[in-house]
C-alpha positions as CSV (number, residue, x, y, z in Angstrom):
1,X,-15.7,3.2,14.8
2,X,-17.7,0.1,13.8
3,X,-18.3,-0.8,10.2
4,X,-21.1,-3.6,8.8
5,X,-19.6,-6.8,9.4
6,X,-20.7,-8.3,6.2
7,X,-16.9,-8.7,4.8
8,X,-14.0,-11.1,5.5
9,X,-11.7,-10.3,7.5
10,X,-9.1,-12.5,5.6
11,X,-9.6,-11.7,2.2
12,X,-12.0,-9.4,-0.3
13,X,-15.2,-11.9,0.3
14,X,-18.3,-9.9,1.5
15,X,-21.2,-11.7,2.6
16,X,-24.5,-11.2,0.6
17,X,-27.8,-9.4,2.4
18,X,-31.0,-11.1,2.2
19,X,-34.3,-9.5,0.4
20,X,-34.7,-6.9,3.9
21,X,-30.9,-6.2,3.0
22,X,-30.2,-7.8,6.5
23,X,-26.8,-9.2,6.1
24,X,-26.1,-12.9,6.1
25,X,-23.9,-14.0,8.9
26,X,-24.4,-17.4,8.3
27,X,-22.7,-17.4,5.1
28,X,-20.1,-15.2,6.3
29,X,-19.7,-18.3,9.0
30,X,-19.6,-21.0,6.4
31,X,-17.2,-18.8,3.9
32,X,-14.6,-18.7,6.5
33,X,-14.6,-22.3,7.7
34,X,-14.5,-23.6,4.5
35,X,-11.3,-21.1,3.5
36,X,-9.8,-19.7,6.4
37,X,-10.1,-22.8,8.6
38,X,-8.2,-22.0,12.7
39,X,-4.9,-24.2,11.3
40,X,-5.2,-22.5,7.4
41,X,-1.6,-20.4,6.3
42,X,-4.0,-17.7,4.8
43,X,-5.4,-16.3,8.7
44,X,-2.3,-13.6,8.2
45,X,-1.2,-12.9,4.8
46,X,-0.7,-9.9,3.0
47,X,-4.1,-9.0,2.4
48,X,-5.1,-5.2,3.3
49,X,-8.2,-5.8,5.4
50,X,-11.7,-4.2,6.0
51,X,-11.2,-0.4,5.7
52,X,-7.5,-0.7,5.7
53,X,-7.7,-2.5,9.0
54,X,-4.9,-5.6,9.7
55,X,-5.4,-8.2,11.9
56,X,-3.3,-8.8,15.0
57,X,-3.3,-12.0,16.8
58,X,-4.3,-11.8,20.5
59,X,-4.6,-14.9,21.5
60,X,-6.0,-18.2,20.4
61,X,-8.2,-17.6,17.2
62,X,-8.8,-14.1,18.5
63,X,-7.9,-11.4,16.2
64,X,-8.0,-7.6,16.5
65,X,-8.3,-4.9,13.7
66,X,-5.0,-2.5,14.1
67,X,-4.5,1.3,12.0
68,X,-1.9,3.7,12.7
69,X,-1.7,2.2,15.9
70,X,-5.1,2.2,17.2
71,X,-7.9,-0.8,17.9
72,X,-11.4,-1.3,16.3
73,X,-13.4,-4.6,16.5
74,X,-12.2,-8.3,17.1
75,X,-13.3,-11.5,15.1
76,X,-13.1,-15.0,16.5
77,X,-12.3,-17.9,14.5
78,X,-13.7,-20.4,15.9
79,X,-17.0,-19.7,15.6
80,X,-16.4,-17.4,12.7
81,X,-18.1,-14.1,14.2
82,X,-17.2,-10.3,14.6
83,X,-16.8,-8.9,18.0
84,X,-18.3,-5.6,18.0
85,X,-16.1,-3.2,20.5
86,X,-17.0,0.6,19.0
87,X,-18.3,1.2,23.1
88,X,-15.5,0.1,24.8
89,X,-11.6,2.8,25.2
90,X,-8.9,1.4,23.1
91,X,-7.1,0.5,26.5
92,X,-9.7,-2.0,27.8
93,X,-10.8,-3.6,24.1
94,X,-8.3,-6.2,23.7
95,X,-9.1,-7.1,27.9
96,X,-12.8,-7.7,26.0
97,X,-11.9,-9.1,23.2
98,X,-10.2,-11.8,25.7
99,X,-13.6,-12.1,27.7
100,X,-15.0,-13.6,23.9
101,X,-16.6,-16.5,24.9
102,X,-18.3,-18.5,21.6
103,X,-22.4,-19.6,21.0
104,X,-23.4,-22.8,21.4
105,X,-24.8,-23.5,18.2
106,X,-28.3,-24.1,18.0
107,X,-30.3,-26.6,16.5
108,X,-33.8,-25.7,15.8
109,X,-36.4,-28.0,17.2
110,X,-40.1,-28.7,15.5
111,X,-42.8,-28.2,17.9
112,X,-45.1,-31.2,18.2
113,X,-48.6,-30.3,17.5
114,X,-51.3,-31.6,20.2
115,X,-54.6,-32.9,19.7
116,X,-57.0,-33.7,22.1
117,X,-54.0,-34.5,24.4
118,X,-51.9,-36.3,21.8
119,X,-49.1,-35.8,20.3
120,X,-49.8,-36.0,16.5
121,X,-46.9,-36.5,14.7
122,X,-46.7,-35.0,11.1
123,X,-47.0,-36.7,8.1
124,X,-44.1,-35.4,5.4
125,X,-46.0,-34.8,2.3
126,X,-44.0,-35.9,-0.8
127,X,-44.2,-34.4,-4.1
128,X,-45.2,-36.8,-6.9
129,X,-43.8,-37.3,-10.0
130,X,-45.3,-34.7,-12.2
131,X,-45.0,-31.9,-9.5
132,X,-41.5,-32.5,-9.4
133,X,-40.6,-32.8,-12.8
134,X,-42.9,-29.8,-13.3
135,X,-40.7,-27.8,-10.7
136,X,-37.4,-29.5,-12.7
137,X,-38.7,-27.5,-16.0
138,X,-39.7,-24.3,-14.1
139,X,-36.1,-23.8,-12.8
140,X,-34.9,-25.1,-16.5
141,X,-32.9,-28.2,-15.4
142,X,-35.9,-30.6,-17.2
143,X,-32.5,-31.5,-19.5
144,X,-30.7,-33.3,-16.3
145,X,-33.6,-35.0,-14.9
146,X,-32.7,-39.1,-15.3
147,X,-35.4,-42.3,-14.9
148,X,-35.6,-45.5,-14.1
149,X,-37.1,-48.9,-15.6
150,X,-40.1,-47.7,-14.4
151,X,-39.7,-44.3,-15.9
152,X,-39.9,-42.6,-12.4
153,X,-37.6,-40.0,-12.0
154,X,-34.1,-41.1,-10.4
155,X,-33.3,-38.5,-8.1
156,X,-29.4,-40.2,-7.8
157,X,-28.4,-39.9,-11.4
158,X,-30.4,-36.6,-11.7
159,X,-28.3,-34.9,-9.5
160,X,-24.8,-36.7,-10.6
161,X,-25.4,-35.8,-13.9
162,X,-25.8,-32.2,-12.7
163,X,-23.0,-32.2,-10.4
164,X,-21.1,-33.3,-13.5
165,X,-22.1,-30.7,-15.9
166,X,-21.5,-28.1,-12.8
167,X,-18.2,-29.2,-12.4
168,X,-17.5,-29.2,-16.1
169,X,-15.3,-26.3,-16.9
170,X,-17.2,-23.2,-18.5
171,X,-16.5,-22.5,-22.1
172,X,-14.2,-19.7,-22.6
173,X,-16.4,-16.9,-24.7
174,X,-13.2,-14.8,-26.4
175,X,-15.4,-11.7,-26.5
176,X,-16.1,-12.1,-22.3
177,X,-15.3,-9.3,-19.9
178,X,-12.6,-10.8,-17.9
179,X,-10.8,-12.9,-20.9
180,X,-10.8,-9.3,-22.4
181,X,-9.2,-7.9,-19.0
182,X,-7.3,-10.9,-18.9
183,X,-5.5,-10.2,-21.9
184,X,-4.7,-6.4,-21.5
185,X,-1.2,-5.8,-20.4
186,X,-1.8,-2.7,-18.4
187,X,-4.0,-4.8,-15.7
188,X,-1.1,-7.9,-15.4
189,X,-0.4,-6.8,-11.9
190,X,-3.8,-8.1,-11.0
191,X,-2.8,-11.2,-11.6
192,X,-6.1,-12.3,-12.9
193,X,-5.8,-15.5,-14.0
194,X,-4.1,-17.0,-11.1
195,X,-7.1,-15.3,-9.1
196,X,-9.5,-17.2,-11.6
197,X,-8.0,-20.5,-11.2
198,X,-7.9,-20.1,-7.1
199,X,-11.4,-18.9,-7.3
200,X,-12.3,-22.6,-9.5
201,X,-10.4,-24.8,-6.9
202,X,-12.4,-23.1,-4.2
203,X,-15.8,-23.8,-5.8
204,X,-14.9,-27.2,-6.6
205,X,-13.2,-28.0,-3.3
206,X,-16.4,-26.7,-2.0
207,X,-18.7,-28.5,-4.4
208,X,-17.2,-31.4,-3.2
209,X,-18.0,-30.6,0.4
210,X,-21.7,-30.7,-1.2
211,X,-21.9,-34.0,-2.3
212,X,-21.1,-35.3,1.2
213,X,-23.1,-32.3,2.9
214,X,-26.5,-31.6,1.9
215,X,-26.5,-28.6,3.6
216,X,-23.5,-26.7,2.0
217,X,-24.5,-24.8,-1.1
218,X,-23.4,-25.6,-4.3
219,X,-21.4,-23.2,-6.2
220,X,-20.7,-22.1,-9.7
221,X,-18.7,-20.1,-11.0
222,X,-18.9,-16.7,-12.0
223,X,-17.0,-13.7,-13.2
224,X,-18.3,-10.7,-11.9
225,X,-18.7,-12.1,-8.6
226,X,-15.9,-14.4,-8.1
227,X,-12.8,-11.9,-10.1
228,X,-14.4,-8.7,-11.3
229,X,-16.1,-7.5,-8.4
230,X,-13.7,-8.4,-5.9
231,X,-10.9,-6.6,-7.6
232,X,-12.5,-3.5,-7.8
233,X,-13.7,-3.8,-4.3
234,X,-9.7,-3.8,-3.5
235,X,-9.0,-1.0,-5.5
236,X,-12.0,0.8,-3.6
237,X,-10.4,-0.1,-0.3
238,X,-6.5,1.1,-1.6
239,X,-8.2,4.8,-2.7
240,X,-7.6,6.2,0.7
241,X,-4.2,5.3,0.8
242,X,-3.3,6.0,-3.1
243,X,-4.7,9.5,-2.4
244,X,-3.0,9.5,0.7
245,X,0.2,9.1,-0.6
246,X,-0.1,11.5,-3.5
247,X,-1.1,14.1,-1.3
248,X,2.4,13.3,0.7
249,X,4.4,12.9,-2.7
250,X,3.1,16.8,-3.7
251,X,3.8,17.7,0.0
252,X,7.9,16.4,-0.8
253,X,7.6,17.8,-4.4
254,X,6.6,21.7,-2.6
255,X,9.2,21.5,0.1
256,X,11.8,20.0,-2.6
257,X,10.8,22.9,-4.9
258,X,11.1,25.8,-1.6
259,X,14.8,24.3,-0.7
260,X,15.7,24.7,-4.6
261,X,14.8,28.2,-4.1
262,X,16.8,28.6,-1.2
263,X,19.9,26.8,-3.2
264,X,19.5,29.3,-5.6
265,X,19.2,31.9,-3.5
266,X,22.3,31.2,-1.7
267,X,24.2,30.5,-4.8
268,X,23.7,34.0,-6.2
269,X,25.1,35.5,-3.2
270,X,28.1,33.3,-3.0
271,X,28.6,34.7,-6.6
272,X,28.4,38.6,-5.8
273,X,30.1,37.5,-2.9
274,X,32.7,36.3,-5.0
275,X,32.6,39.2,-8.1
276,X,33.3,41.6,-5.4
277,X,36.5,39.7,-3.8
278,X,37.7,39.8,-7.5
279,X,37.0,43.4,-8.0
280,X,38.5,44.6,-4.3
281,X,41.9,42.1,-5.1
282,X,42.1,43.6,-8.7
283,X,42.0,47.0,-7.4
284,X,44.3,46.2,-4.8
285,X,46.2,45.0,-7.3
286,X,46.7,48.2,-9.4
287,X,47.3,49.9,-5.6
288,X,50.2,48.1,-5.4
289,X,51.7,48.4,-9.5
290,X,51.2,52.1,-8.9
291,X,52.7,51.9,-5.1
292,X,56.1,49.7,-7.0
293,X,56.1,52.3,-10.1
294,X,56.7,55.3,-7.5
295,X,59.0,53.3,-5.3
296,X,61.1,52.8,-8.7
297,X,61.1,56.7,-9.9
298,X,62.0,57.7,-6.1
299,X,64.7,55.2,-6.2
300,X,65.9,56.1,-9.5
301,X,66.0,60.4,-8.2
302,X,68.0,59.3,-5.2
303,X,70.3,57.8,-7.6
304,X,70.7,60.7,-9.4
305,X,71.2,62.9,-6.0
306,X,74.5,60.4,-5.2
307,X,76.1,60.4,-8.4
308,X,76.0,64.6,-8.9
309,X,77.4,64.6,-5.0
310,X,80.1,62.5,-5.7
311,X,81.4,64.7,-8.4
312,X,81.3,67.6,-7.1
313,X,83.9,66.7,-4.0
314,X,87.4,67.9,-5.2
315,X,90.8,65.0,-5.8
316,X,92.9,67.0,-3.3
317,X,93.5,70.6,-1.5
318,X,96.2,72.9,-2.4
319,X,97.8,75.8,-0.4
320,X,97.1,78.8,-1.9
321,X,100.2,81.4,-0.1
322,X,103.1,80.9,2.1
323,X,106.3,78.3,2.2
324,X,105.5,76.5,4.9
325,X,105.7,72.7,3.9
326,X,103.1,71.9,6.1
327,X,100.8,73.9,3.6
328,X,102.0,71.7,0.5
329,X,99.6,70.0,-1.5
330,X,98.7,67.2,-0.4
331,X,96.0,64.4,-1.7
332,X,92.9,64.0,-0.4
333,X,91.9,61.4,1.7
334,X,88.0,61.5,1.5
């Protein structure tokens, strides 16, 4: 799956789209030489990526989008463009990728008019001084514009006194939008004002870079582009996840809540269980009082029996007739 290539692939910058809402590439381009340069420390950081996507390195200043373990499209840095691969299998993209080969850049030449078999070359029209300070006042800037002796305007100190009130920090208004979300507590994990100072160091570093190169646009500052917008552009992109892992914290929550039941459910039979091991070893308890109460009144009769047998055995045996001394009494011997 292929998505528009109008974002970073470093960090949260997306690239603005023209009046035909045709994205601009070339601003993507100069974006990410300017801060994410082929030697910068901020090519692999901790930054989420488009759609969840990370970058991998392949080789060189060829990178590759990687989720879950699958491949989407491939951005070169060194000429800071995407590399469409949505047609290609996921074995054979990063082959592709490898095949990347980078555009000469090309420089646009004027074509000469002819006439009547020469070569005319064109005149530059200027603009004179009232047309351009006419233009100065239409854009609001008639405050900057500088003159000479000869009160013609001076383009130098125009623009240097504009380039200094640009670079001038912006007056804090206590009632803005971010200073207000700067100061609530519940958003410091944002970290919003180290974002707001980055974002200054990068205009300026890039302002800079404007003053040498007329062809680099000059930035200014502003806080529903540069903090605002990007933040919530982050938070849109973390929304899958967030919901993802809800839906897998509810999913532990249900299976904690099933095995609870199950505890439960076990414990009240380990407890009958255990009511009726006490009931059977109490019965068997009485069993075996009554069994030791018999074996005591049994052995108590058999007592009894002895004691009446021993008396009634007589101390010795006497003759009862005759003379004969071997009929005497005699004792008895048991």
């Amino acid at each position: 799956m292929s998505y528009s290539h109008s974002d970073c692939p470093f960090c949260p910058f997306t690239a603005p789209t023209n009046k035909l809402g045709q994205v601009r590439t070339d601003n993507l381009r100069t974006h990410v030489k300017a801060r994410h340069p082929t030697d910068s420390k901020t090519i692999i950081s901790e930054y989420e990526g488009v759609h969840g996507f990370k970058l991998e390195k392949i080789q060189g200043n060829l990178y590759i989008q990687t989720k879950l373990g699958k491949y989407n499209d491939g951005f070169c840095n060194d000429c800071a463009t995407w590399i469409p691969l949505a047609g290609f299998g996921q074995g054979v993209r990063i082959a592709k990728l490898k095949t990347h080969e980078c555009r000469p850049v090309q420089v646009r030449e004027k074509k000469l008019k002819v006439v009547d078999g020469k070569i005319e070359v064109p005149v530059k029209k200027g603009m004179d001084e009232k047309a351009l300070y006419k233009e100065f006042k239409i854009a609001g800037a008639d405050d900057y514009v500088e003159f000479n002796d000869d009160l013609e305007i001076d383009i130098k100190k125009t623009l240097k006194k504009m380039m200094t009130a640009m670079k001038a920090p912006a007056p804090l208004n206590p009632d803005g939008i971010l200073e207000r979300l700067k100061k609530e507590t519940r958003l410091a994990a944002l970290n919003l004002t180290e974002r707001e100072e980055q974002r200054r160091d990068a205009i300026e570093e890039n302002n800079l870079e404007a003053e040498e190169d007329m062809e680099v646009q000059v930035e200014a500052f502003d806080e529903y582009d540069d903090i605002i917008l990007p933040c919530f552009v982050e938070l849109a992109r973390a929304a899958p996840q967030r919901e993802k892992l809800s839906n897998t914290i509810k999913e532990l929550r249900a299976q904690m809540d099933q095995r609870e039941d199950t505890t439960d459910m076990k414990q009240r039979e380990l407890e009958g269980i255990i009511v009726d091991l006490k009931e059977r070893i109490m019965e068997m308890s009485r069993e075996i009082s009554e069994e030791r109460v018999r074996l005591h009144a049994r052995e108590a009769r058999l007592k009894e029996k002895l004691v009446e047998a021993v008396d009634e055995v007589p101390d010795k045996i006497e003759l009862v007739g005759g003379s004969d001394f071997a009929q005497w009494s005699l004792p008895y011997q048991g």
